[in-house]
C-alpha angles and dihedrals in degrees: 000000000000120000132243103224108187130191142080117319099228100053121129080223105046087054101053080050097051087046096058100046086057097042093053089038100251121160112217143161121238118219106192098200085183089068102017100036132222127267116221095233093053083050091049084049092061096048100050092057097047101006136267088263092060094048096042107077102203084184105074132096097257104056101052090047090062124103110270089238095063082053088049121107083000109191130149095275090056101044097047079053095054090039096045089051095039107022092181084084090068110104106235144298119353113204119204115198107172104289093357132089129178125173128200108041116253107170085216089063095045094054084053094054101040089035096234106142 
């Protein structure tokens, strides 16, 4: 089963990601949402499985750049909204492996997921 890795392509991140998927022989399908784009209900998906605070990444630069009122009264229904409309606020990359999904890129949790100890 090949993996859906979503994110920006030119992401520090992203790449240490993508480096790791083709070192360990893993065949997986990029979604660029800065050029594709991101729909809300992908992005409620997500959230659902590992929670809107770990998807959300309040430390970009564009959230903070955002009006405070738009942080203001911040729940799951307002910050799908902010991420569908700026994805670059979605900490990368998400990794989707069947059921599972998993943000941010830790090698550790990879192995686990690809089972490759």
């Amino acid at each position: 089963m090949a993996a859906d890795i979503y994110g920006i392509k030119n992401c520090d991140t992203m790449k240490k990601a993508f480096d790791w998927l083709k070192a360990n022989d893993v065949a997986y399908e990029f979604h660029d949402y800065r050029v594709e784009g991101i729909d809300a209900e992908t992005v409620r998906g997500w959230c659902r499985a590992v929670g809107w605070e770990k998807v959300l990444n309040k430390a970009s630069t564009t959230f903070r750049e955002l009006p405070e009122s738009d942080k203001v009264g911040l729940d799951e229904d307002k910050a799908v909204a902010l991420m569908s409309r700026e994805p670059t606020m979605i900490k990368r990359p998400v990794l989707v492996l069947g059921d599972t999904v998993t943000n941010g890129f830790k090698p550790e949790v990879y192995a686990r997921l690809f089972k490759k100890d």
